[in-house]
N, C-alpha and C positions, 0 to 999 in steps of 0.2 A: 523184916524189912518192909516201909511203906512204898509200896508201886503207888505212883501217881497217875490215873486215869489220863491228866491234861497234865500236859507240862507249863512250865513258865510261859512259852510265845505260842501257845496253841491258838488265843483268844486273836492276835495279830495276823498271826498267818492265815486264820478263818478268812477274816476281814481282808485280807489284799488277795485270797482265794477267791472270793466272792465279787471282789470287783465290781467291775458292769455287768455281771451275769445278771438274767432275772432270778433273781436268787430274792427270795421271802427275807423278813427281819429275824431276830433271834438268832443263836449258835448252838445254845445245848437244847434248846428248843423254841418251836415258835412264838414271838410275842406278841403278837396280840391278841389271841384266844389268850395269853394269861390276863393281858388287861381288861377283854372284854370280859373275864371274871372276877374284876378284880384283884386279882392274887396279886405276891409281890411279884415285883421280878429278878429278881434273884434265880432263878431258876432258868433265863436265857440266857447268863453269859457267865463266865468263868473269871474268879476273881480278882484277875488282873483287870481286866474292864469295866471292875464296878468298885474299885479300889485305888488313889492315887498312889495311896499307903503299898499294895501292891503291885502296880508298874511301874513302881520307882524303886523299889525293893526297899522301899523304906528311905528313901533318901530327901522324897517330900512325902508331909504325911498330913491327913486332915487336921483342918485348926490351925495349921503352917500358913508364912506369908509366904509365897512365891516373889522375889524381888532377881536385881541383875547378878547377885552370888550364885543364885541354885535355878537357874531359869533353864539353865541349857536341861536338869534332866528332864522336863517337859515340853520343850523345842518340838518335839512332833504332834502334840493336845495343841497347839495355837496355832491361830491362823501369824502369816509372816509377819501381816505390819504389826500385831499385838506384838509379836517377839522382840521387835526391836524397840518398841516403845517401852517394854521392860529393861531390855539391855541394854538402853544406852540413853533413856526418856526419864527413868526415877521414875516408872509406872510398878506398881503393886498389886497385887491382889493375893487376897487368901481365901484358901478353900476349906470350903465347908463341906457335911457328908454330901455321899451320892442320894440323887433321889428315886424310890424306887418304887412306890407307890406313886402310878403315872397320873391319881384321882389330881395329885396337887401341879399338876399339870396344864392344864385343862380349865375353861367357864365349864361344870359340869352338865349343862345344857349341849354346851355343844360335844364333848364328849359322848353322851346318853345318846343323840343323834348319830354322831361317829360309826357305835357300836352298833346303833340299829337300824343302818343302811349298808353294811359292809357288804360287800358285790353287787348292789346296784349301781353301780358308775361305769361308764365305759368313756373312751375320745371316739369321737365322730368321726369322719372322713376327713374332716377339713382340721381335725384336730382337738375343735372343741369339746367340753366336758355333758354329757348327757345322762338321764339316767339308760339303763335298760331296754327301757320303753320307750325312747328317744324326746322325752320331755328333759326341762330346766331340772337342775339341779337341787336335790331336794331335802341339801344341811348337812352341816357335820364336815369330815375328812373322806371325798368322793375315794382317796387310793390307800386306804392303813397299809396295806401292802404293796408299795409303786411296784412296776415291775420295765418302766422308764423313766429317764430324766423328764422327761413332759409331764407324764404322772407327780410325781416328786413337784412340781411345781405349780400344777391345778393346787395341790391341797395348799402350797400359799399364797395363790393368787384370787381367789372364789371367794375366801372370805376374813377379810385379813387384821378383826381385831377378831373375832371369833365370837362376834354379837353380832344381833341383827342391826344394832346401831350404836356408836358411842361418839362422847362428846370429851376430848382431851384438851385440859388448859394446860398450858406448856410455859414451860419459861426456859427462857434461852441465852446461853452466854457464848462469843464466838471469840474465839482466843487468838494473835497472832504470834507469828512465829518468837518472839521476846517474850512467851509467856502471860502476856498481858491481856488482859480482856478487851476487845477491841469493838464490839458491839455488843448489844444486849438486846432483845426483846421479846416480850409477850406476846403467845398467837394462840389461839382455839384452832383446834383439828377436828373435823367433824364427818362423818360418814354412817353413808347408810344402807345397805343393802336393797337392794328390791328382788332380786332372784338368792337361792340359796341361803335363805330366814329358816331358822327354825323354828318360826311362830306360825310359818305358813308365810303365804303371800299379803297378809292384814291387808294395808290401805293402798297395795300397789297392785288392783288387780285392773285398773283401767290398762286404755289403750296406747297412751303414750310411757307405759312403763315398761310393757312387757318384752320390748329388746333390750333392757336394759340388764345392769348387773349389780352398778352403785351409783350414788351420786356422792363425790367428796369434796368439802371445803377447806380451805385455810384462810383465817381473818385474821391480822395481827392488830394488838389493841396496845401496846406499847411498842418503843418512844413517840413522840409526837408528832414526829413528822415521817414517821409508816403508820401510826393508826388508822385503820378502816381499809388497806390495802388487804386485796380477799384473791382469791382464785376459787374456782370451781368446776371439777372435772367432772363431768358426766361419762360414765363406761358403758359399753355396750356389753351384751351380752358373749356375743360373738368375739372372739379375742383377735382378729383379723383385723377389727377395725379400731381407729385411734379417738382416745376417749376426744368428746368436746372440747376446748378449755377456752374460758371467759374471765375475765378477771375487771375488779374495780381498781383503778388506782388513781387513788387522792388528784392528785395533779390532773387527769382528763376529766375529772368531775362524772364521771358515766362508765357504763359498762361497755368492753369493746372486748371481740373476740380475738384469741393468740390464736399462734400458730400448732397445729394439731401433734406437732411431734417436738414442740419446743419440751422438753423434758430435760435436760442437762445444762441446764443453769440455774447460779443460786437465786432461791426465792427472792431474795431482799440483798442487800450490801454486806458482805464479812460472812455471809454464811456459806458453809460448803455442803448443806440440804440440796440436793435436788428432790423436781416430782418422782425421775426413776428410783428414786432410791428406795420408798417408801416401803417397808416390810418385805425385802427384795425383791420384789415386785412391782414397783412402781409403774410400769408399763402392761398393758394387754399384752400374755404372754405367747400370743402367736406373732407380735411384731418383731418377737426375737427368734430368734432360730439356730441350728446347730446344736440344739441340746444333747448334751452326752454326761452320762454319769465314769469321771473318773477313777473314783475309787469310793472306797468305805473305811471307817478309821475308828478310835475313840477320839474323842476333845474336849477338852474343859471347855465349858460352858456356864453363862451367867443365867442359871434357871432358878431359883431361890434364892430365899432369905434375905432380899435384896430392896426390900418396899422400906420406907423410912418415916411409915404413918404417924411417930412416935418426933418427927422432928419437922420443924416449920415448914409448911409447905412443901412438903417432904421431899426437901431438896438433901441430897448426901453431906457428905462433908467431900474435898476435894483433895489432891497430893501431888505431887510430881512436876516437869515439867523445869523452865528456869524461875519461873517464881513460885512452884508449889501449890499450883490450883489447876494445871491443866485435865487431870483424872479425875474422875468421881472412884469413891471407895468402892468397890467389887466383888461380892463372893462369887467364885466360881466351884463347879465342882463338876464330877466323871461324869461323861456324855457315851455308854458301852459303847454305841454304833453309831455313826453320822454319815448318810450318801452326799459325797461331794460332788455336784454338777457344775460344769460351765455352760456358758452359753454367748451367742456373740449375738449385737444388735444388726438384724437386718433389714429391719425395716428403717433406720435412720444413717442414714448415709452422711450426714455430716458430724454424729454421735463425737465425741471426746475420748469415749468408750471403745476398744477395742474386744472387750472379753471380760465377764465376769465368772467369778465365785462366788457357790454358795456353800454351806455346812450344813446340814438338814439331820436335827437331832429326830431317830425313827421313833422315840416315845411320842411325841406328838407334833411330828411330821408340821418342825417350827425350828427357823433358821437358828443356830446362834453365832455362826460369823457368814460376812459378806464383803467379799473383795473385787474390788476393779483393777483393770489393766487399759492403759494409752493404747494406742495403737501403734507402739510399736513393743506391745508389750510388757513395759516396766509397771511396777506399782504406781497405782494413782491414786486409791481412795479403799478407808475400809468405813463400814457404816457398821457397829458393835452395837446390839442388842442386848436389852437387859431383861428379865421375866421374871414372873413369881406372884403368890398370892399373896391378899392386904391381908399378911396374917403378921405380927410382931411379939415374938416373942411366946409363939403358942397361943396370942391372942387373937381373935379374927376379929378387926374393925369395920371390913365395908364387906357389904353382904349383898351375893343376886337373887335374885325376886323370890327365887325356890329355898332361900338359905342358905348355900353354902358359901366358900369365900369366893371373893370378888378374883379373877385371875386379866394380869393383863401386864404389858410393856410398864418400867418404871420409869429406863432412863435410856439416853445413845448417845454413845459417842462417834462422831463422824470425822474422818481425820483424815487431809489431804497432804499425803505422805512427801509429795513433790515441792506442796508451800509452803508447809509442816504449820499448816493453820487447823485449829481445832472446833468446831460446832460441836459442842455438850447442852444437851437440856434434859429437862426433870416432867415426866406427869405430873404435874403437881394438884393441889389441890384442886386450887381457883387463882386465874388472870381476870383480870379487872372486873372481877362480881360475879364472871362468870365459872361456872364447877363444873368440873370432869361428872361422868356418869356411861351410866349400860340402860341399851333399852329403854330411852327419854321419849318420851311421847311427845309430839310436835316437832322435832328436829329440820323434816326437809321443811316446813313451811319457812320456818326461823332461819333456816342457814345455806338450803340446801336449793334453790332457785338463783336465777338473774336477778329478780326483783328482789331479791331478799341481800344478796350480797350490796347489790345498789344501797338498797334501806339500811345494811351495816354500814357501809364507808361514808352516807351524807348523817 
């Protein structure tokens, strides 16, 4: 007779065991000594949590669509508004394997960092992320091992495409509630670090940088009458204080400054983007507070196989919805462990926002859902991430500087459950001439100033 070491719900019951304890990542053993060598990981968790084929007992299995017939057996892998956008939305998705080698994870630069700063990070007194030695933060994932919800959120707040700088051409489509597409436009997202570079401090070691953390842009170059509309947040280092924001727009002909905590509305007309949203972290995460890690779970997750280099601007194909284009196609696949944090906005008193949700996959401590609540608690908004390297097919297309593949966001779907309007856009290639990239040379001059957003929008 086979004794079973671990039963069917041993990998479950770990995980709500674990809770908010400071409790390390891994189950059958810790992981990230495996990833700092390497290894797979297979070896930290039990194969129910690294098998949908297994926590479902077979009832979904890899290479399956997940649709509204077989949703409920993974009702507890999704965040709520996904679920019901499958059950009752004609939303899809299918999964693909789990990934376990965490290299494809990762820009392996930042990775490599990651590994070779592990316990030098500490929070400060006031909160803030330091090293050791009480300098700036010096690259990579400051907590592989959170052992708080604040932890859990420096590592996605410090540095939030996981380059020192990138340049995203976006295309956007905003959907209303009939299905229909209700706007459309083209915008570059631009950001840059100046603390927490893994290149070092390069061109930002003068004196009006060094409280700083990033400066980031949005310029929109389509339709005709938002082209040249920009914003530009400047972030301190200190997460106490609230970034700058300045913006151009078309109509005052000049650059005039907003207001410092305007964050909860949309960029332009039809979209349901806010600045908060931006890689759940849109805001200095000391202006939020309350953070608490509610639990730990498995989730499906869009981590791979999800780049679409192989098709026009590598926009997806689309499904669902009342006309059949509200989704973009999907893979998702097993997430073993995800710490779930709330947190509520306290620094903005007139916020919309009541309380958010995040899912924080522990391979590399990078959301893959994000949810809001009103204030009076009902759903308001989920902001769905998509990840993966430009690889198609086993082929690797776009490559960082050291060779390996390019890792980065493809697509988001933002979905304001209360107006059932939908914000879906694509990394794509290139808007209006200009191309996505990592690590562009010249960026703050070009995008990342007053004067520069000025010289975009005239």
């Amino acid at each position: 007779m086979l004794i079973r070491k671990y039963d069917f719900n041993y990998g479950r019951r770990e995980l709500m065991a674990k809770g908010a304890m400071l409790a390390g990542t891994g189950l059958l053993s810790p992981l990230w000594p495996l990833i700092a060598n390497g290894a797979d990981i297979t070896k930290a968790y039990p194969e129910e949590l690294l098998s949908v084929d297994a926590y479902t007992k077979g009832a979904i299995k890899t290479g399956d669509i997940v649709d509204a017939s077989n949703v409920d057996h993974v009702k507890p892998l999704i965040a709520p508004i996904m679920y019901t956008q499958i059950k009752e939305m004609g939303r899809r998705i299918k999964i693909v394997p789990t990934v376990t080698d965490v290299s494809k994870m990762f820009p392996n630069a930042f990775l490599q960092a990651s590994v070779s700063n592990v316990g030098k990070a500490k929070l400060d007194a006031d909160g803030n992320v330091t090293t050791t030695s009480g300098g700036h933060w010096i690259g990579g994932l400051p907590f592989t091992e959170p052992k708080s919800a604040l932890e859990v959120f420096s590592n996605l707040t410090l540095s939030w495409g996981r380059h020192d700088n990138a340049i995203y051409a976006i295309k956007d489509q905003d959907m209303g509630p009939d299905g229909e597409v209700s706007y459309e436009y083209d915008f570059v997202w631009v950001e840059e670090n100046v603390a927490c570079r893994l290149g070092g401090i390069g061109p930002y070691a003068g004196p009006q940088h060094q409280d700083k953390l990033r400066y980031q842009t949005v310029v929109f170059t389509a339709p005709a009458d938002s082209k040249g509309t920009a914003y530009l947040s400047t972030w301190y280092y200190d997460q106490r204080k609230f970034p700058d924001l300045v913006g151009y727009v078309p109509a005052f002909k000049r650059v005039r400054k907003f207001p410092t905590n305007q964050r909860f509305e949309p960029l332009v007309a039809g979209m349901t983007l806010y600045l908060s949203d931006a890689w759940a972290a849109g805001d200095p995460m000391l202006t939020w507070g309350d953070y608490k890690i509610v639990g730990r779970q498995p989730m499906l997750g869009p981590v791979s196989e999800n780049w679409h280099g192989d098709l026009d601007n590598y926009i997806a194909p689309t499904h669902g919805g009342p006309k059949g284009k509200t989704f973009f196609e999907i893979n998702y696949s097993m997430c073993p462990e995800c710490i779930v944090v709330d947190a509520t906005p306290t620094g903005y008193p007139r916020a919309p926002v009541g309380r958010k949700r995040v899912w924080v996959d522990v391979r590399n401590m990078q959301f893959v859902a994000y949810e809001t609540y009103d204030r009076r608690d009902q759903s308001l908004k989920s902001f769905e991430p998509v990840w993966g390297q430009r690889v198609v097919n086993g082929q690797v297309l776009m490559k960082e500087r050291d060779g390996t593949p390019v890792w980065s966001w493809t697509h988001v779907h933002s979905h304001d459950i209360q107006t059932n309007r939908m914000t879906r856009f694509t990394h794509a290639k290139e808007v209006g001439g200009v191309e996505s990239g990592f690590n562009v040379d010249g960026l703050y001059d070009k995008y990342l100033t007053a004067q520069a957003i000025n010289r975009l929008g005239t």
